[in-house]
C-alpha positions as a Markdown table, in Angstrom:
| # | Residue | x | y | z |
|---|---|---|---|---|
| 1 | Unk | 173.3 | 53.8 | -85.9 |
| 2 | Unk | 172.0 | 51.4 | -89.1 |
| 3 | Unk | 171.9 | 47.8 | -88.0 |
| 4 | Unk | 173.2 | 45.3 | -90.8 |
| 5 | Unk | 170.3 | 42.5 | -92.0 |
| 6 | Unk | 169.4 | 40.4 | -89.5 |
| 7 | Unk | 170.1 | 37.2 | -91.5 |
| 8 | Unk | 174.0 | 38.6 | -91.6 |
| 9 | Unk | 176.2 | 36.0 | -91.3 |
| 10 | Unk | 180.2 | 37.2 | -90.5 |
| 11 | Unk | 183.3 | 35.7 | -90.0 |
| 12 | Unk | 186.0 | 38.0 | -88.6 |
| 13 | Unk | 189.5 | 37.4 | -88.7 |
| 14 | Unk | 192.1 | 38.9 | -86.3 |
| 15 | Unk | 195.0 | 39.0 | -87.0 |
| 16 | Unk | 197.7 | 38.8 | -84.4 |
| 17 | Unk | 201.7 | 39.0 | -83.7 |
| 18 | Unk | 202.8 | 39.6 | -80.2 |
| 19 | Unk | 199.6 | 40.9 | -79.2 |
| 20 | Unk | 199.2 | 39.9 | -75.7 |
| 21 | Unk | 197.9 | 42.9 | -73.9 |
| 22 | Unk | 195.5 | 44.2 | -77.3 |
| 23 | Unk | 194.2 | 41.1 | -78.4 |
| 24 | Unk | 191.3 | 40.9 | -75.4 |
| 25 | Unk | 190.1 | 44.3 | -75.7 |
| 26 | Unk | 190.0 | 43.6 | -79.4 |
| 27 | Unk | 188.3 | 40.2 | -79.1 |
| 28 | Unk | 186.0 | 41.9 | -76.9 |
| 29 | Unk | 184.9 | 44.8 | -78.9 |
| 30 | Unk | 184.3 | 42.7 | -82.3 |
| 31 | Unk | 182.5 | 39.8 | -80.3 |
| 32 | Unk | 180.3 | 42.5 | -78.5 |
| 33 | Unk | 179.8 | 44.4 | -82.4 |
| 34 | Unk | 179.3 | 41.3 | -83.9 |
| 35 | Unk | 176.3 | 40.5 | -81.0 |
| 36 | Unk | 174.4 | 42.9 | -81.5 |
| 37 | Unk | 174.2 | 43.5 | -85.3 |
| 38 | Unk | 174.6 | 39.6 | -86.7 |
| 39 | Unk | 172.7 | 36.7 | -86.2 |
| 40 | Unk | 175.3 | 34.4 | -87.2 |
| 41 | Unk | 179.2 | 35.0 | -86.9 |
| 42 | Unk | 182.7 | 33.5 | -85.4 |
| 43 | Unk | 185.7 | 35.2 | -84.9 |
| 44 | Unk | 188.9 | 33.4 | -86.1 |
| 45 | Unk | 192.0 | 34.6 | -84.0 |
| 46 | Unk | 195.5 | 34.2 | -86.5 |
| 47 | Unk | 198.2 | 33.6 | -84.1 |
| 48 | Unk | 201.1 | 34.6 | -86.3 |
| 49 | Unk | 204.0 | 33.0 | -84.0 |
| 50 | Unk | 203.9 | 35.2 | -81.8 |
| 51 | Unk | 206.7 | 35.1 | -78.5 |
| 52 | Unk | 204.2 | 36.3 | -76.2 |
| 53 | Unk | 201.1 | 34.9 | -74.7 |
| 54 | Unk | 198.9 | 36.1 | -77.7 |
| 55 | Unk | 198.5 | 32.5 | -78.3 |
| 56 | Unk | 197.4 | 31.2 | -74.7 |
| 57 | Unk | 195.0 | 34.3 | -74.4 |
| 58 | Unk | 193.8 | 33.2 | -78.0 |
| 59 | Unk | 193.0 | 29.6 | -76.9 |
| 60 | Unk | 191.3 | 30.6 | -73.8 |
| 61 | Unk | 188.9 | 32.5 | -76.2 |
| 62 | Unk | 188.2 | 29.4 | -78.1 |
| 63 | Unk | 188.0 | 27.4 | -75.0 |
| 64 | Unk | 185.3 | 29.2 | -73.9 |
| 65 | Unk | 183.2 | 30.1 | -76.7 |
| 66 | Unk | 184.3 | 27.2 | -79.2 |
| 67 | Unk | 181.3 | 27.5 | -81.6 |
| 68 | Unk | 181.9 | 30.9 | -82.1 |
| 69 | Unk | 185.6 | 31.6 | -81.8 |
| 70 | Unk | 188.4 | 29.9 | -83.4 |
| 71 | Unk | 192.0 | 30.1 | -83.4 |
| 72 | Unk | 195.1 | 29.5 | -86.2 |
| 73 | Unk | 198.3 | 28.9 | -84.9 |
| 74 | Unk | 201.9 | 29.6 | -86.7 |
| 75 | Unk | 204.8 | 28.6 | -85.2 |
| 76 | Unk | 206.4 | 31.4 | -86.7 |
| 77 | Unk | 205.7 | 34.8 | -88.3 |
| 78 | Unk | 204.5 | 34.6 | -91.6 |
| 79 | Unk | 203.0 | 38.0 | -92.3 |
| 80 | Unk | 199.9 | 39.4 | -92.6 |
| 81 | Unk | 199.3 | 37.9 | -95.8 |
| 82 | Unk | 199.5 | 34.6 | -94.7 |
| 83 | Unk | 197.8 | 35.5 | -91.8 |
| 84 | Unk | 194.7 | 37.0 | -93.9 |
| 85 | Unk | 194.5 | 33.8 | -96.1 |
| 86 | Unk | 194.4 | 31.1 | -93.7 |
| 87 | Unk | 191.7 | 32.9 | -91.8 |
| 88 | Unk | 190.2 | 33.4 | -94.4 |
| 89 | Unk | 190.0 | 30.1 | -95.7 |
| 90 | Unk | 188.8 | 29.2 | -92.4 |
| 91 | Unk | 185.6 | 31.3 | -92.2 |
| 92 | Unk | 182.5 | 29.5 | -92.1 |
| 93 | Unk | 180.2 | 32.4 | -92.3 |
| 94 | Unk | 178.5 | 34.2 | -95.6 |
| 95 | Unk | 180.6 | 37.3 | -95.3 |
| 96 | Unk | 184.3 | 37.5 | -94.4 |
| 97 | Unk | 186.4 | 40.8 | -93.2 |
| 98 | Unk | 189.2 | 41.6 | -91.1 |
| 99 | Unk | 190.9 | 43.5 | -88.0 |
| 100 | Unk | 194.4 | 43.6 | -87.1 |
| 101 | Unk | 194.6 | 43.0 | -83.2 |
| 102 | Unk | 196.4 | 46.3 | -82.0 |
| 103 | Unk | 192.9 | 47.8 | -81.8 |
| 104 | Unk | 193.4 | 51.0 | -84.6 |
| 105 | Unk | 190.5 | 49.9 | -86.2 |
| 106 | Unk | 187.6 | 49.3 | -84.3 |
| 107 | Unk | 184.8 | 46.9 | -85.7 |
| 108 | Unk | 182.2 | 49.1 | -85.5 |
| 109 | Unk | 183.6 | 50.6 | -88.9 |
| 110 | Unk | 181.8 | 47.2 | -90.5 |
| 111 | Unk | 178.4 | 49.1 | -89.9 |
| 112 | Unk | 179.1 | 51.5 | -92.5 |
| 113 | Unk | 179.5 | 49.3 | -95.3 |
């Protein structure tokens, strides 16, 4: 499997409504992916008002990894779109992608491109 450059730098966003029992194993996944194949990256976590405890699990992932992980809260849903651009607008890194948090697409799709 192709690594990407070492001096990649990635933000992903998640994306997240009611998410509570995908959101680690999808947190988990993209921080392990984005380990081993960049040398820079954060993960911003889009709570999109959810009911459940996406947002408390969210948090905890910031909590303990707060130079890496990030997290937007909404109060209430305000679609993907939404969702999409204020990640976006708060990725630090060079590059910028995204992953919804039911886990369908897994993040090691980002090494083919």
């Amino acid at each position: 499997m192709p690594n990407l450059p070492a001096q990649s730098s990635l933000s992903i966003v998640i994306m997240a409504f009611n998410e509570e029992d995908n959101l680690p194993v999808q947190v988990e996944r993209t921080i392990a992916f984005l380990e081993r194949h960049c040398a820079e990256w954060q993960v911003i976590i889009v709570n999109d008002g959810s009911a459940d405890k996406t947002g408390d699990i969210a948090d905890g992932y910031a909590e303990s990894d707060p130079e890496h992980v990030c997290v937007v809260h909404f109060p209430q849903n305000r679609g993907m779109g939404a969702a999409i651009r204020y990640g976006y607008a708060a990725a630090t890194c060079e590059w910028v992608t995204q992953l919804p948090a039911d886990c369908q697409v897994d993040p090691e799709v980002f090494v083919r491109f």
